[in-house]
C-alpha positions as CSV (number, residue, x, y, z in Angstrom):
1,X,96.7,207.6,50.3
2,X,96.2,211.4,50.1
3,X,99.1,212.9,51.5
4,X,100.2,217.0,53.0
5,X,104.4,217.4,53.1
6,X,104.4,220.7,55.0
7,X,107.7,222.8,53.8
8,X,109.7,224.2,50.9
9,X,113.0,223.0,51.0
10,X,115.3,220.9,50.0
11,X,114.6,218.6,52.2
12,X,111.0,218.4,51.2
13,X,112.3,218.5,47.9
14,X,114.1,215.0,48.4
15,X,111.0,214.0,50.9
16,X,108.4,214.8,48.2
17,X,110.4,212.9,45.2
18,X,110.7,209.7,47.0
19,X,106.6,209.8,48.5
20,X,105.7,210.4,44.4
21,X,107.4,207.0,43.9
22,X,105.1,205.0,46.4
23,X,102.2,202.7,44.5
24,X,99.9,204.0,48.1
25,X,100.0,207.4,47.1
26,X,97.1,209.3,45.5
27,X,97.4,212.3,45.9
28,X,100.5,214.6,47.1
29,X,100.6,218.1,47.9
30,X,103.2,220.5,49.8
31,X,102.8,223.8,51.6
32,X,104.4,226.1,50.4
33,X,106.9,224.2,48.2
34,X,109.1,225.4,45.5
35,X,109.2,225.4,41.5
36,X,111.4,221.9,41.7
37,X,108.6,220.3,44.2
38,X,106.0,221.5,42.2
39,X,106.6,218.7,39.6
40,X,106.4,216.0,42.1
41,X,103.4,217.9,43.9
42,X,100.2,220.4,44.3
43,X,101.8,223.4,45.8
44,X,99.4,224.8,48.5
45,X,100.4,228.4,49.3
46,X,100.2,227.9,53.0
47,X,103.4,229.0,54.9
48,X,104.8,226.7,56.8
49,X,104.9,227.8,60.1
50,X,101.2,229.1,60.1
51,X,99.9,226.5,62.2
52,X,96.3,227.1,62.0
53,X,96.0,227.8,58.1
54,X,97.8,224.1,58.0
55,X,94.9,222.2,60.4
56,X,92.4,224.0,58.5
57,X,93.4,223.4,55.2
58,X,94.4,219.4,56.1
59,X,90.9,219.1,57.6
60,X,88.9,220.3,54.6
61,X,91.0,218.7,52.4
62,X,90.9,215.4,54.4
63,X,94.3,213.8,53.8
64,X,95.5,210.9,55.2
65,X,98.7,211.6,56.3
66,X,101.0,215.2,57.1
67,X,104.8,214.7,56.9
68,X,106.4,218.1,59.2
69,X,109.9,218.8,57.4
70,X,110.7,221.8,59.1
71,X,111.3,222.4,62.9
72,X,109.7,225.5,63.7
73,X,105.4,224.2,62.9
74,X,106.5,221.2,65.7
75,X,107.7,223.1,67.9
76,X,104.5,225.7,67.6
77,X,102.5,222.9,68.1
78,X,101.0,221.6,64.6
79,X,101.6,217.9,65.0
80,X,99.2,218.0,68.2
81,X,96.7,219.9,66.4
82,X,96.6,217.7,63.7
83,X,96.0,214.6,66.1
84,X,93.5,216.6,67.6
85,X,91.2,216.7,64.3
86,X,92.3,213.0,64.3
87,X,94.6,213.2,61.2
88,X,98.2,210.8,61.0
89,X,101.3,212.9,61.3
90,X,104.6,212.3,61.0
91,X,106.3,214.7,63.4
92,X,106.8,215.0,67.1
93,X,104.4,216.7,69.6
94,X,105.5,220.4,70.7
95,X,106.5,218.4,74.6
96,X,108.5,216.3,72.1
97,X,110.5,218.7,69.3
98,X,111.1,220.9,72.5
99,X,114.3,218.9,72.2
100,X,115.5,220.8,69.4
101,X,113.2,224.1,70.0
102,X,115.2,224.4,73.5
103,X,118.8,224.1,73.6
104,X,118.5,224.5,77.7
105,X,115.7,221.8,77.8
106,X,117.8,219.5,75.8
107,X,120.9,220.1,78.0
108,X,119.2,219.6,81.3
109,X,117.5,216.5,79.9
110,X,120.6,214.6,79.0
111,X,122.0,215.4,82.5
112,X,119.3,214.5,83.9
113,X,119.3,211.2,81.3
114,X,123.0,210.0,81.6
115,X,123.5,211.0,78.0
116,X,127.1,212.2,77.2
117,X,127.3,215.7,76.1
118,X,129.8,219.0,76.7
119,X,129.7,220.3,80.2
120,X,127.2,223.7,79.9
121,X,126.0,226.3,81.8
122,X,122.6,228.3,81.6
123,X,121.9,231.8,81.8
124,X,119.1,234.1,80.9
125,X,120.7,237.3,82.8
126,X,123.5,239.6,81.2
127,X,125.4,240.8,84.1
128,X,125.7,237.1,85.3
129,X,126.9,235.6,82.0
130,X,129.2,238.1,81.6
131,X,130.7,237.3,85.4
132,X,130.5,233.9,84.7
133,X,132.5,234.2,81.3
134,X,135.4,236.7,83.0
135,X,135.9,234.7,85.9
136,X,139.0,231.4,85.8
137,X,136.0,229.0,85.3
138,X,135.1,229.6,82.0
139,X,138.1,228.0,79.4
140,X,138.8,229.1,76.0
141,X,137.2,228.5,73.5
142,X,134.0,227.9,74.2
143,X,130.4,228.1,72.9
144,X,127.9,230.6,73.1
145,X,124.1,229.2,72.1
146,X,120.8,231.0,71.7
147,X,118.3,229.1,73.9
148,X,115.3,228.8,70.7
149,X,114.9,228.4,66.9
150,X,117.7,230.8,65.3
151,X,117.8,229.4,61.8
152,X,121.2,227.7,62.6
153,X,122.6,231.1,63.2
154,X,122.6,231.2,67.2
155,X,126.2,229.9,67.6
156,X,129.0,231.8,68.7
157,X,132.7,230.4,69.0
158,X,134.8,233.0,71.8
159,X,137.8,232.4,71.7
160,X,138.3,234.8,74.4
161,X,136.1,236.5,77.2
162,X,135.5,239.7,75.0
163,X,133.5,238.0,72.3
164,X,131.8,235.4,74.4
165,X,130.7,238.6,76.3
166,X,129.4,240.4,73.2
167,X,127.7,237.2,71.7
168,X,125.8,237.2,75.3
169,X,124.7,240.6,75.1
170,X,123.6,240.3,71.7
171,X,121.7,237.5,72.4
172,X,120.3,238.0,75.6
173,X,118.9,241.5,75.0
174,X,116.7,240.1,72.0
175,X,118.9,242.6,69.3
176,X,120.1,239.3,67.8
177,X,117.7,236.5,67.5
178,X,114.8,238.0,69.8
179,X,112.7,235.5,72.2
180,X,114.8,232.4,71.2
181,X,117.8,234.7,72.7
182,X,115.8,235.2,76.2
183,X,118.3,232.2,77.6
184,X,121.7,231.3,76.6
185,X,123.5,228.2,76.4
186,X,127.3,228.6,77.1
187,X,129.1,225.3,77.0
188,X,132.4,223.8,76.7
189,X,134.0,223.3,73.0
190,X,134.3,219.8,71.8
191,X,137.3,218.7,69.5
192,X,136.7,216.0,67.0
193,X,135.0,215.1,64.2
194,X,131.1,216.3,63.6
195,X,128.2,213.7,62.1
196,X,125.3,212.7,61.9
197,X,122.7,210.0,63.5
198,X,119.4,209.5,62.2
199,X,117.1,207.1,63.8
200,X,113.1,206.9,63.7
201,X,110.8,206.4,66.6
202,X,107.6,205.8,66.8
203,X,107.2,206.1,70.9
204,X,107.7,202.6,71.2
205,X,109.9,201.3,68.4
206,X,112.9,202.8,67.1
207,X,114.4,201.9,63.5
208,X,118.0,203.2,63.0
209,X,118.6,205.0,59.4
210,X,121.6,205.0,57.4
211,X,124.5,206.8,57.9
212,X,125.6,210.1,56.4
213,X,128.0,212.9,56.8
214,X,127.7,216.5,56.4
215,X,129.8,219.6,55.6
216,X,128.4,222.9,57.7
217,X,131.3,225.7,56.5
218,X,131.2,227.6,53.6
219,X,134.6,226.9,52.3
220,X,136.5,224.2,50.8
221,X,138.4,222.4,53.9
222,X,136.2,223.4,56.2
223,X,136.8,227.1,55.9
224,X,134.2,230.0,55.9
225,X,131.5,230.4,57.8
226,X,128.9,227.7,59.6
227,X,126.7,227.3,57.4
228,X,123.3,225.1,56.9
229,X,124.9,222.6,55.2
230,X,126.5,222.8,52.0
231,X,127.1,219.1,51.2
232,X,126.9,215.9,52.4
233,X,127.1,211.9,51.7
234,X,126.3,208.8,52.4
235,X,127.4,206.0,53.8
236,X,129.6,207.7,56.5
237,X,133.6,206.9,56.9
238,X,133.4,208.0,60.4
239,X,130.6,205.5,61.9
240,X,131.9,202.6,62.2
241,X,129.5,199.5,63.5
242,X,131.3,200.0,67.1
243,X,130.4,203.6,67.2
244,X,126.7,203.6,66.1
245,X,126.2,200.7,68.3
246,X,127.6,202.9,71.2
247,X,124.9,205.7,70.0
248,X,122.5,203.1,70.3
249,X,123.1,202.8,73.7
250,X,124.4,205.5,75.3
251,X,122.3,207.8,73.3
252,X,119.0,206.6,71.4
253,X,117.5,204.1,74.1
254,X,117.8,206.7,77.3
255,X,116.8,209.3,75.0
256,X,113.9,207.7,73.8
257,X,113.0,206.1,77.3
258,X,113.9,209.8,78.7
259,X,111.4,211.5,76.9
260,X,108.6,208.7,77.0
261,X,109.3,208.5,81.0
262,X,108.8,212.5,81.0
263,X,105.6,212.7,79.3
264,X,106.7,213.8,76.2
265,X,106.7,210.3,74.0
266,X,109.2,211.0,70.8
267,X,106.8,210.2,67.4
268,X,108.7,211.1,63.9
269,X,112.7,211.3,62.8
270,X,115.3,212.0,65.8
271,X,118.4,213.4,64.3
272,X,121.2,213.5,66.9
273,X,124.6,215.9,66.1
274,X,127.5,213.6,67.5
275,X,130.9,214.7,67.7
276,X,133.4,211.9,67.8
277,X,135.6,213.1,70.5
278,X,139.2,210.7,71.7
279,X,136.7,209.8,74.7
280,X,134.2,208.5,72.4
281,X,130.8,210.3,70.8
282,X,129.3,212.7,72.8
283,X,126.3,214.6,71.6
284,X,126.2,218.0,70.6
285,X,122.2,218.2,70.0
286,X,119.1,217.1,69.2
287,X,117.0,217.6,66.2
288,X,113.5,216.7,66.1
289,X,113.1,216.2,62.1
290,X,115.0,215.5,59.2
291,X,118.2,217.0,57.8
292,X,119.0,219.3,55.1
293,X,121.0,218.2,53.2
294,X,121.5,215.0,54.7
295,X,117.9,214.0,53.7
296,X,118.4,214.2,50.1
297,X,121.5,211.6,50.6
298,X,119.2,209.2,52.6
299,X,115.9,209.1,50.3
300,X,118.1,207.6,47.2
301,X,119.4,205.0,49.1
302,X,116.6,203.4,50.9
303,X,115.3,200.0,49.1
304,X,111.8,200.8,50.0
305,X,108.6,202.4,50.0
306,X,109.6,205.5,51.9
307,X,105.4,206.4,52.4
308,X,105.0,202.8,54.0
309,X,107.5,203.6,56.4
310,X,106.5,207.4,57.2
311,X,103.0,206.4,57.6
312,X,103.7,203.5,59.5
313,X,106.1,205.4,62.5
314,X,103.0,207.7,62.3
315,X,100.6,205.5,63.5
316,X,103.1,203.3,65.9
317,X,103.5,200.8,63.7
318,X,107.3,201.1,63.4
319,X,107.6,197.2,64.8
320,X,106.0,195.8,61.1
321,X,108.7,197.8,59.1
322,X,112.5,196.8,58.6
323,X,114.4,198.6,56.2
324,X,117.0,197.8,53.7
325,X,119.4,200.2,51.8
326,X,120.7,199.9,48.8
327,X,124.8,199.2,48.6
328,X,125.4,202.6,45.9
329,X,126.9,205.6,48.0
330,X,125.2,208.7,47.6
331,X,126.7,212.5,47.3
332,X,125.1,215.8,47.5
333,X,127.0,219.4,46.6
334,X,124.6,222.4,47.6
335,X,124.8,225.3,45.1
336,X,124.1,228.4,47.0
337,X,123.7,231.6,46.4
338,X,126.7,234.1,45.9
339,X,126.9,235.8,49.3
340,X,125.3,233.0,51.4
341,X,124.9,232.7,54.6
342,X,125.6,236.6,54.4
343,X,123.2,238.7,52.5
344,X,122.8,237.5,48.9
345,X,120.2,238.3,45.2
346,X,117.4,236.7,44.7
347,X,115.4,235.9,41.6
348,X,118.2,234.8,39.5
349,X,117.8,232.7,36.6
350,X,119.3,229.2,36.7
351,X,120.3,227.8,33.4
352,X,121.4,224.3,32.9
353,X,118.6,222.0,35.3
354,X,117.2,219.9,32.3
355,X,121.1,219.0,31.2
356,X,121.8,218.5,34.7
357,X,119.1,215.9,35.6
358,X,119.2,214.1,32.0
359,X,122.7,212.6,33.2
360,X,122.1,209.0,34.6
361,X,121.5,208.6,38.5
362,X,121.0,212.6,39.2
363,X,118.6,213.8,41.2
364,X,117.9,218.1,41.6
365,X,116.7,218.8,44.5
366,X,115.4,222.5,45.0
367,X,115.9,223.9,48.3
368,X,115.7,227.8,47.5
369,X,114.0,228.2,43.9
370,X,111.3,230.0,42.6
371,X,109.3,230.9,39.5
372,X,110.1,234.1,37.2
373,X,107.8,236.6,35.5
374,X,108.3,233.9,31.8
375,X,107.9,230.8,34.5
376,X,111.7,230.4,34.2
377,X,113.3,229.0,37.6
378,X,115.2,231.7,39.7
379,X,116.4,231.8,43.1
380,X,114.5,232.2,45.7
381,X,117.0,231.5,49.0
382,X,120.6,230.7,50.2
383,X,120.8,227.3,49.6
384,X,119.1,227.3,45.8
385,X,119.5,223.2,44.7
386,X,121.0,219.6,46.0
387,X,122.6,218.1,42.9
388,X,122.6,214.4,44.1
389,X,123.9,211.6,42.8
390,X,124.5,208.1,43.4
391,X,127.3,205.4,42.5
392,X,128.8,202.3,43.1
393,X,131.1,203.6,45.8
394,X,131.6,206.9,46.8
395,X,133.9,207.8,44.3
396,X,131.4,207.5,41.2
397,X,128.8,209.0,43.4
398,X,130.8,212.3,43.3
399,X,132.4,212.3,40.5
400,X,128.4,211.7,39.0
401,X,127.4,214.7,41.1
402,X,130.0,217.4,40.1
403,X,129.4,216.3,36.5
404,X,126.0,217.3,37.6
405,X,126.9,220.7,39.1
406,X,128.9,221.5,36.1
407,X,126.0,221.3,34.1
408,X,124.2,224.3,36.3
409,X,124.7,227.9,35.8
410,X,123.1,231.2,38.0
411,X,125.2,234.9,38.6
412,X,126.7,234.7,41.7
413,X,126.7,230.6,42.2
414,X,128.9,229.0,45.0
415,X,129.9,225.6,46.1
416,X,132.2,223.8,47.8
417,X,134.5,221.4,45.5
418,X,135.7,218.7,48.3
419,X,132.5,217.0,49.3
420,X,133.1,213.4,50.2
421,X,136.9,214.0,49.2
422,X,138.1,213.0,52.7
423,X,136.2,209.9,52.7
424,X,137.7,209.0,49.7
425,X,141.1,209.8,50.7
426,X,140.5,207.9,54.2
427,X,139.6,204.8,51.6
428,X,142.8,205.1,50.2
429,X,141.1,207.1,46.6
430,X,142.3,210.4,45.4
């Protein structure tokens, strides 16, 4: 099977490793990808959100089947083009992934769905917000949410009516995230604990994935900034059979009827942000692709042919698959650039991988990496590699991992040192 992975992340890092493992792959190339994918992959120097370079170079090419890891190319459209030219692709259609690309859309459709989720309000004009936000019927804290795409960056926390007003006008008058501010989300704040709930869909069938947790501040014990992730593992303490079969319900089967009802059948990975309230989960959004980092804690752990099952949800064939995992826990620390998710140097060189990954059970992934003028790996973004590992429990699995990260060395290199501590502790571990 000749297969395009469309990205260069981490994520596709993880996605392309476990694809070169599969005995139905051929051939494997990524666009754009990074220096780590390029040793699993062709690296195609297509950008990722340039939809029509993408079609083009898929038809030419004539591969089999395009794996979509980022959100922005499904929400332009490039899934339905693909289908168009008649090739398999794993990904939502743009009616679909507007789930994630529209945080009003996906609002309004769990009202309209049943689906439990923060009460919200929508606005797409200054003065109004700002009425809205002075008057007794807005509560403190709350959340302020660019409408479209903002690189993870279009949420604001007020604690008070002055910075839930500025956040607005930021947003609203394009200065901040420009046409994916032209609406805001302003919604009530949640208390609980955050996680994560994968499931895949083919339309029809859905297959639910294993469970994983994630770490989105900067900061050891949960300080800092929000963040793109800078950890996560896997199996999850939090979900608990009770709770995920509550997801099931309340969340995945009107969510997937909702949007097949609607017109806008669901076809790829459905990634749903839960918090776990005292009331019981409610969701906090929708994502219409993988996660990163959480993918590179899910691909390990899968007793499978990850292609077979991609390629299979691709063509609606998700009712032939089931899927085992594998009992080992899996852990991944994100070393990030110093200054991330503020303004950090790029093109640093990173000593240390080949030590890192000749430890047993370590995987590198390469989220934000590039190639120097002597072909030396450098940085190249925020989030530079996922040192994974995996164990018999949890406890191996990151002790394995930070062994891993110790091994690693670049000017400026950040990381938080409590990944999957709290699960442990909640285990009764140290």
């Amino acid at each position: 099977m000749k297969v395009l992975l469309v990205g260069g992340g981490g994520r596709e890092a993880a996605l392309a490793w476990a694809i070169r493992r599969s005995p139905l792959l051929t051939h494997l190339a990524c666009a754009p990808g990074n220096a780590g994918i390029s040793r699993d992959a062709r690296c195609v120097p297509i950008a990722a959100d340039d939809v029509a370079a993408l079609v083009a170079h898929a038809v030419a090419e004539a591969y089999d089947l395009v794996i979509v890891g980022p959100e922005a190319p499904l929400v332009a459209g490039l899934a339905d083009r693909l289908r168009e030219v008649g090739i398999a692709v794993f990904g939502p259609s743009a009616a679909a992934a507007l789930i994630e690309g529209s945080k009003a859309f996906s609002k309004e459709f769990m009202a309209r769905h049943g689906i439990p989720t923060a009460g919200f309000r929508i606005f797409d004009d200054v003065g109004v917000a700002a009425r809205f936000l002075r008057s007794p019927e807005a509560f403190y804290p709350l959340v302020v949410k660019a409408d479209g795409l903002a690189a993870g960056k279009g949420v604001v926390i007020a604690d008070d009516a002055s910075t839930a007003i500025a956040a607005a006008t930021d947003m609203l008058s394009g200065r901040a995230f420009g046409a994916a501010g032209s609406r805001i989300v302003v919604e009530e704040m949640l208390r609980g604990r955050e996680t994560s709930f994968f499931v895949l869909s083919d339309g029809a069938t859905t297959i639910e994935l294993a469970s994983c947790q994630d770490y989105k501040r900067a900061e050891d014990a949960d300080g800092g900034p929000n963040t793109g992730g800078m950890g996560t593992y896997s199996p999850s303490a939090w979900l608990d059979e009770d709770t995920r079969q509550i997801l099931r319900e309340r969340v995945v089967v009107p969510t997937v009827l909702g949007l097949a009802a609607e017109g806008r059948p669901f076809r790829g990975v459905l990634f749903i942000g839960v918090m776990l309230t005292a009331a019981g989960p409610v969701v906090l959004e929708y994502n219409a692709r993988f996660g990163d980092p959480e993918t590179q804690v899910l691909v390990p752990r899968l007793d499978g042919d990850w292609l077979r099952v991609l390629d299979a949800c691709a063509r609606g064939r998700l009712d032939e698959i089931s899927l085992r995992w594998h009992e080992r826990a899996a852990v991944c620390v994100v070393m990030a650039s110093g200054g991330y998710p503020g303004d950090y140097e790029k093109g640093v060189p990173i000593e240390g991988l080949d030590d890192a990954e000749r430890l047993d059970h370590v995987m590198v992934f390469h989220a934000g990496t590039g190639t120097g003028a002597t072909d030396e790996v450098v940085t190249a973004g925020g989030r530079v590699l996922g040192v994974t590992a995996t164990g018999r429990d949890l406890r191996a699995a990151r002790k394995r991992a930070y062994e891993a990260v110790a091994c690693i060395r670049f000017r400026g290199e950040h990381h938080r040192t409590d990944i999957a501590a709290d699960a442990i502790a909640l285990a009764g571990g140290d």
